[in-house]
C-alpha positions, 0 to 999 in steps of 0.5 A: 733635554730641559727644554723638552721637558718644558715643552712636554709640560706646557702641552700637558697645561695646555691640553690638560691632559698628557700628550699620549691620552690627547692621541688616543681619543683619535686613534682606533685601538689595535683589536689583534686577531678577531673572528672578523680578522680570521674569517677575512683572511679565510676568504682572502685565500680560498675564493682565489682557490676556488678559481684554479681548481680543476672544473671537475672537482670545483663541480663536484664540490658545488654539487655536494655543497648545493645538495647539503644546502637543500638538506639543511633546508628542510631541517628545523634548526636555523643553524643548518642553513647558516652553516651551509649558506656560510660555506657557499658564501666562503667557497663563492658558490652562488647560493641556488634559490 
């Protein structure tokens, strides 16, 4: 126990600094749950759905999206296109040009 203590000390002299902030300058701090993390973990699960689903309503789910997408088109508000374009890109429909 002693001889612990010495030790941690000698390291504490020698890094100048104690031996659990000498490992966090290298190691990345745990963000938690971030809109990154859920938006990853969306498309984790939904592009292999989209792979099972009966063809008939995959296509009729592309044609609604493809048919949004062209209406947020022709409106002003760039949001639109982000939301429909973020949709297609979650669901992986190609994006129509």
């Amino acid at each position: 126990m002693k001889a612990d203590r010495e030790r941690r000390r000698n390291y504490e002299i020698e890094l100048g600094m104690r031996p659990e902030e000498y490992v966090k300058q290298f190691t990345k701090p745990n963000p938690g749950i971030t809109w990154t993390w859920a938006l990853k973990l969306i498309l984790l699960f939904l592009k292999p759905v989209m792979a099972v689903i009966t063809p008939i309503l995959r296509r009729e789910l592309e044609d609604t999206l493809i048919a949004y997408y062209h209406k947020a088109e022709e409106t002003e508000n760039p949001w639109d296109d982000f939301l429909a374009g973020f949709l297609l890109e979650i669901l992986d429909i190609p994006v129509p040009e």
